[in-house]
N, CA and C atoms as an extended XYZ file, in Angstrom:
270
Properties=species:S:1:pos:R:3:atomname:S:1:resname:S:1:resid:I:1 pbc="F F F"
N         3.321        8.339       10.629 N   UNK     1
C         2.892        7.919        9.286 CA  UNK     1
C         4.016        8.109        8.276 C   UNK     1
N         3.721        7.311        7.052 N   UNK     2
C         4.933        7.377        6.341 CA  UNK     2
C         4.275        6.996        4.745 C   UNK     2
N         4.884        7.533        4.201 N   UNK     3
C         4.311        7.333        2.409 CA  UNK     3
C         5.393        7.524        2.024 C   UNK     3
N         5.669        6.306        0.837 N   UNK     4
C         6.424        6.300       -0.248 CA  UNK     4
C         5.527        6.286       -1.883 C   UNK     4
N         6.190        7.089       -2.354 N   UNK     5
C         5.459        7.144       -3.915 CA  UNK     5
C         6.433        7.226       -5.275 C   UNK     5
N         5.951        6.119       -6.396 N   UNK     6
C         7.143        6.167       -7.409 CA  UNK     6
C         6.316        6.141       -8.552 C   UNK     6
N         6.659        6.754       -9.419 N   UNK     7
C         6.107        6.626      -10.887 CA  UNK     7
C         6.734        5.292      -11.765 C   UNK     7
N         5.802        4.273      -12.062 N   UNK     8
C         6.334        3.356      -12.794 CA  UNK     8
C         5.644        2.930      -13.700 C   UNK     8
N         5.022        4.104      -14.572 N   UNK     9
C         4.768        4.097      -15.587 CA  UNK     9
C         4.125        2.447      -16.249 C   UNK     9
N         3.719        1.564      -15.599 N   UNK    10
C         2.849        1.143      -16.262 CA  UNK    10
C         3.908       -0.453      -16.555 C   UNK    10
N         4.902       -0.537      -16.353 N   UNK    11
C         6.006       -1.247      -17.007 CA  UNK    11
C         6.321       -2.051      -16.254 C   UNK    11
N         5.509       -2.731      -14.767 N   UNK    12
C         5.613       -3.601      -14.198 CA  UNK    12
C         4.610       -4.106      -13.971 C   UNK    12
N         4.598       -5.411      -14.088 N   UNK    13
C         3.380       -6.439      -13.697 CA  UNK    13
C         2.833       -7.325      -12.199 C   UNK    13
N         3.752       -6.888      -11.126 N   UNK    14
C         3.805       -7.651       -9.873 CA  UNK    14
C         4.283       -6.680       -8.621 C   UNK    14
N         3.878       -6.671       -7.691 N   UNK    15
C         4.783       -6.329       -6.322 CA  UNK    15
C         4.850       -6.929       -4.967 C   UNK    15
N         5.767       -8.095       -4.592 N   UNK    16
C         5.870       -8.912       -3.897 CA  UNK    16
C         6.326       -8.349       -2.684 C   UNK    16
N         5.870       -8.656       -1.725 N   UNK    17
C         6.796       -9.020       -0.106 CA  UNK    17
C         6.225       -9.209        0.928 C   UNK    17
N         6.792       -8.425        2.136 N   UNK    18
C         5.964       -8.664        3.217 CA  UNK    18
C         6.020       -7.035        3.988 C   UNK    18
N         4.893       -7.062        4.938 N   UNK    19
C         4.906       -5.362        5.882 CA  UNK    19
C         5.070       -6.177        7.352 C   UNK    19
N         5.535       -5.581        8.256 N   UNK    20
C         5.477       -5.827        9.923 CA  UNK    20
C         6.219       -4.797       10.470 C   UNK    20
N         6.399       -5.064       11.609 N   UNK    21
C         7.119       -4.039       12.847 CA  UNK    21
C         8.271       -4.883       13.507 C   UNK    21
N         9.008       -3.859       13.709 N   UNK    22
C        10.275       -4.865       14.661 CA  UNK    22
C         9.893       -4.911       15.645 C   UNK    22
N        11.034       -6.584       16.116 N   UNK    23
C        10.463       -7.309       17.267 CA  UNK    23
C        11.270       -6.524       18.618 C   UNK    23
N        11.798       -5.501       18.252 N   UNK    24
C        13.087       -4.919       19.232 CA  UNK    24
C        11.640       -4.066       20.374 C   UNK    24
N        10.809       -3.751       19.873 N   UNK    25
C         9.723       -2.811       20.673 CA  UNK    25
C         8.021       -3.208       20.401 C   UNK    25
N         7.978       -4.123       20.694 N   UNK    26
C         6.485       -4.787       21.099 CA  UNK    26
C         5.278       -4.123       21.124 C   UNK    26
N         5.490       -3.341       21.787 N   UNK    27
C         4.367       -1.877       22.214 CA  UNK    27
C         3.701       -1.220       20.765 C   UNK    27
N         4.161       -1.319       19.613 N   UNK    28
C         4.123       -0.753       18.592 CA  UNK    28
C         2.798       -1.282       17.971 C   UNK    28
N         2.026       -0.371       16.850 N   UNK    29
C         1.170       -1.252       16.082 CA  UNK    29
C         1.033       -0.199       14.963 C   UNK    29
N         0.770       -0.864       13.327 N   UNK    30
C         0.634       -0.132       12.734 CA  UNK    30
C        -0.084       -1.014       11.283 C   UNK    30
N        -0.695       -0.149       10.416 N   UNK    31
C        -1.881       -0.759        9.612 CA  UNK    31
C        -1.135       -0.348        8.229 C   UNK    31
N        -0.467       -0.895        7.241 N   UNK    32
C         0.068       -1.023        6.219 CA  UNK    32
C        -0.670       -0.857        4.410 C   UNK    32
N        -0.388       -0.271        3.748 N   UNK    33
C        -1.685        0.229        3.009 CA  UNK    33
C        -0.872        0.541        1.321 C   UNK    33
N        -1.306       -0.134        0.831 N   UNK    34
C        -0.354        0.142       -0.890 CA  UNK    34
C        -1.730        0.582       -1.868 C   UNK    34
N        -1.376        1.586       -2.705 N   UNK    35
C        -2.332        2.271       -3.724 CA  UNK    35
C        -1.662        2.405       -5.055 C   UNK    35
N        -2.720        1.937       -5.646 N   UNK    36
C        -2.120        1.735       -7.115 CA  UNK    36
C        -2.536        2.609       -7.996 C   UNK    36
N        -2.276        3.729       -8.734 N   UNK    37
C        -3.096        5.014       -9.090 CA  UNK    37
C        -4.209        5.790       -8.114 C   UNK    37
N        -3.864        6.016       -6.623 N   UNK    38
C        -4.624        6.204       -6.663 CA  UNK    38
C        -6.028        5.212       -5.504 C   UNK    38
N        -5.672        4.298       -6.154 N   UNK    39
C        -6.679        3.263       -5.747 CA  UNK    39
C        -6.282        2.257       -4.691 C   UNK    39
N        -6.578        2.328       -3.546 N   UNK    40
C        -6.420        0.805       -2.429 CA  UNK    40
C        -6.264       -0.378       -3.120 C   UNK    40
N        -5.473       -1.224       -2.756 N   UNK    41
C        -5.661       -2.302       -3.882 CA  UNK    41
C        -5.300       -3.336       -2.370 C   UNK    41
N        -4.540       -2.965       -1.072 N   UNK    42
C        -3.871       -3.765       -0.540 CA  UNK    42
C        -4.173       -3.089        1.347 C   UNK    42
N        -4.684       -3.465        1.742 N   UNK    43
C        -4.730       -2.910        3.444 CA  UNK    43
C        -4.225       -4.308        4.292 C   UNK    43
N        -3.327       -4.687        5.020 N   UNK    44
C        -2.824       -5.228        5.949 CA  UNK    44
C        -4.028       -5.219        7.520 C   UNK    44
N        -4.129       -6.260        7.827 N   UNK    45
C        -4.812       -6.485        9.426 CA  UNK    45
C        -3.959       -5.007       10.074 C   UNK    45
N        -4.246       -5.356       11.742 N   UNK    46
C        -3.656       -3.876       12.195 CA  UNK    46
C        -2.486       -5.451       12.770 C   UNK    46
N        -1.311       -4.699       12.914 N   UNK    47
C        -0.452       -5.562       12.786 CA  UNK    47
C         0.573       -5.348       14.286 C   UNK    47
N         0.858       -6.112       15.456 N   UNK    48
C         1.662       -5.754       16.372 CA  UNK    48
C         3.010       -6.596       16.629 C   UNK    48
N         3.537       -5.933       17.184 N   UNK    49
C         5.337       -6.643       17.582 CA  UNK    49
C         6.060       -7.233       16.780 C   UNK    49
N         6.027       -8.174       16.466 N   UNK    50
C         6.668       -8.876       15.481 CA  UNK    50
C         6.370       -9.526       14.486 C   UNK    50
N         4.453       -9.174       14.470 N   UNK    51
C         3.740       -9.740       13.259 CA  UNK    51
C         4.518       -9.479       11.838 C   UNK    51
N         4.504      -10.137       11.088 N   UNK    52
C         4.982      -10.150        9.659 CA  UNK    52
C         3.684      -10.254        8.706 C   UNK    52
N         3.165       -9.560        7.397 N   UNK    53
C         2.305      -10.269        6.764 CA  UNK    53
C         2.527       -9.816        5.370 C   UNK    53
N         2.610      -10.968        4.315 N   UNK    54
C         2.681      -10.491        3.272 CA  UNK    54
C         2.254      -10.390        2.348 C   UNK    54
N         2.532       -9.735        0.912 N   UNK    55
C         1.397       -9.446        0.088 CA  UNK    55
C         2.119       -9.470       -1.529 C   UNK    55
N         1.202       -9.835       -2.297 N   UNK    56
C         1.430       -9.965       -3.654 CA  UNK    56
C         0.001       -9.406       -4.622 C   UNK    56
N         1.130       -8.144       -5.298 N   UNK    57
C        -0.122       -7.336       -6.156 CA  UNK    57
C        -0.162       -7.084       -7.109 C   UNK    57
N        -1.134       -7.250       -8.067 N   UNK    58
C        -1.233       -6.871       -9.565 CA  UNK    58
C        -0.841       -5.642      -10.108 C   UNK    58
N         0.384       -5.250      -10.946 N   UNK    59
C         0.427       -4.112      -10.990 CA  UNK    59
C         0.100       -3.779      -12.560 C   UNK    59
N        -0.422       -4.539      -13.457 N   UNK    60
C        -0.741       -4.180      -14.720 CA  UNK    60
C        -1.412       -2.978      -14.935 C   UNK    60
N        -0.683       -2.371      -15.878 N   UNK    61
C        -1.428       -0.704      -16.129 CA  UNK    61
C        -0.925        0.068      -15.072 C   UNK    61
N        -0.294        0.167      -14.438 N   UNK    62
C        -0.107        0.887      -13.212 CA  UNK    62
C         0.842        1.729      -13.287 C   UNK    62
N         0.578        3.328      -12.895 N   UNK    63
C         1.108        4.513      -13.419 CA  UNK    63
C         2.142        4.852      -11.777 C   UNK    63
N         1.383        4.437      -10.815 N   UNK    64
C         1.807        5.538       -9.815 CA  UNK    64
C         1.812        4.266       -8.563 C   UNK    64
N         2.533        3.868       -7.831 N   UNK    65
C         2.375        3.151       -6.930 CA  UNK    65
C         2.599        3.832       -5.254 C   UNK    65
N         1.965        3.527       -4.437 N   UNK    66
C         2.405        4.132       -3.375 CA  UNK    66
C         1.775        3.526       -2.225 C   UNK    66
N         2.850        3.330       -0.963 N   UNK    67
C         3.154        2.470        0.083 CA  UNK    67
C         3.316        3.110        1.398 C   UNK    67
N         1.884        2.817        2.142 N   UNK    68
C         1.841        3.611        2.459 CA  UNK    68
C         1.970        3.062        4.735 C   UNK    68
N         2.154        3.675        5.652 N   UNK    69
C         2.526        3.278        6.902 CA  UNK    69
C         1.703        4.104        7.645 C   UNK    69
N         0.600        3.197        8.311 N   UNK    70
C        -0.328        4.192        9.161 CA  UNK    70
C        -0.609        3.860       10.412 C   UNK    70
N        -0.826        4.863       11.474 N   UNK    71
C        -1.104        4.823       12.959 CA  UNK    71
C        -2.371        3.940       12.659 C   UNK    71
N        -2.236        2.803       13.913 N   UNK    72
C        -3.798        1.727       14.041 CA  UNK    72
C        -4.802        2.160       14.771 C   UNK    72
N        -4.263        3.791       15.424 N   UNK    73
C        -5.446        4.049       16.087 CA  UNK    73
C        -5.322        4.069       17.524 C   UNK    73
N        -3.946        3.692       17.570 N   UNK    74
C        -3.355        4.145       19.070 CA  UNK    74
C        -2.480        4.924       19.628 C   UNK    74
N        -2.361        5.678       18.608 N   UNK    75
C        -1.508        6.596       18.901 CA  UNK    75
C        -0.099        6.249       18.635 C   UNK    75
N         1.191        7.179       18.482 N   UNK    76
C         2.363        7.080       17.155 CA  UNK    76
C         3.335        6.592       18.464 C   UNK    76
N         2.828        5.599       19.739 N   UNK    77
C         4.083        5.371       20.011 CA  UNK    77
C         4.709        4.039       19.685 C   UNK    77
N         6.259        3.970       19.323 N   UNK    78
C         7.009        2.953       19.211 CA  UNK    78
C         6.189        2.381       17.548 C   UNK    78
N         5.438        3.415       16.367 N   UNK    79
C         4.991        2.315       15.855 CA  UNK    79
C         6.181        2.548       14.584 C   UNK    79
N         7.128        1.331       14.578 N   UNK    80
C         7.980        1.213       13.522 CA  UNK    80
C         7.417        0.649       12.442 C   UNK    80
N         7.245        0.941       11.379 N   UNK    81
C         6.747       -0.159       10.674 CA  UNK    81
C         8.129       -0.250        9.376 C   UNK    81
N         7.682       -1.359        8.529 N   UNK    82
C         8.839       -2.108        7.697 CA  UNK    82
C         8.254       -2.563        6.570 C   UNK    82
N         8.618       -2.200        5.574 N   UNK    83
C         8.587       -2.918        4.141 CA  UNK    83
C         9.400       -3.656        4.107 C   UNK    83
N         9.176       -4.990        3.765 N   UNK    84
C        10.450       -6.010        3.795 CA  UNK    84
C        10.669       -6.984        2.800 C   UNK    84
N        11.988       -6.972        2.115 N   UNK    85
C        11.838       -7.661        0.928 CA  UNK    85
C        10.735       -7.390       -0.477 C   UNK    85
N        10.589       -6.167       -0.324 N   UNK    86
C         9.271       -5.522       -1.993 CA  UNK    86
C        10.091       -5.854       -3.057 C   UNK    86
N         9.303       -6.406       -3.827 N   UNK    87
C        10.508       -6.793       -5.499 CA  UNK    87
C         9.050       -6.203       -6.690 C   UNK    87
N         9.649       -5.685       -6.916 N   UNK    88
C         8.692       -5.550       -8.559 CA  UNK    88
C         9.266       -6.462       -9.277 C   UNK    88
N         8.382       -7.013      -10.400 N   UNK    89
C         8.107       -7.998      -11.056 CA  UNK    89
C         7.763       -7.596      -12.639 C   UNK    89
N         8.455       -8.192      -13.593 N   UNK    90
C         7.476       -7.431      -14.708 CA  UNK    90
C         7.067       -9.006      -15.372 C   UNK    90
């Protein structure tokens, strides 16, 4: 598992990209998860090998963002996961 968390005070309006796993190890799977104060705003399918999927989120008002990389439930092997291309937006 993996969490990233940033304070952005409120001063951006968008957060674009895409989540997946590299295609180097197949075996992998992992469920992708962004919170906006706090709050789920974004959960990804459970996602394997080289799936890509991406997402675009409202970030108005938004104090605290955080991105988050989770086991699908099969246990932590090979699961790489990837934020790819995230752009904030104001």
């Amino acid at each position: 598992p993996a969490v990233h968390r940033w304070e952005i005070g409120g001063k951006w309006k968008k957060l674009e990209g895409e989540a997946g796993l590299s295609s180097v190890n197949p075996a992998g799977t992992c469920v992708f998860v962004i919170l906006a104060d706090g709050q789920q705003v974004w959960r990804s399918k459970k996602l394997s090998g080289a799936q890509i999927q991406p997402f675009s989120i409202d970030l108005t008002d938004v104090k605290t963002l955080e991105l988050r990389v989770e086991d699908a439930g099969d246990g932590p092997n090979s699961d790489w996961g990837f934020w790819l291309n995230p752009m904030l937006k104001r």
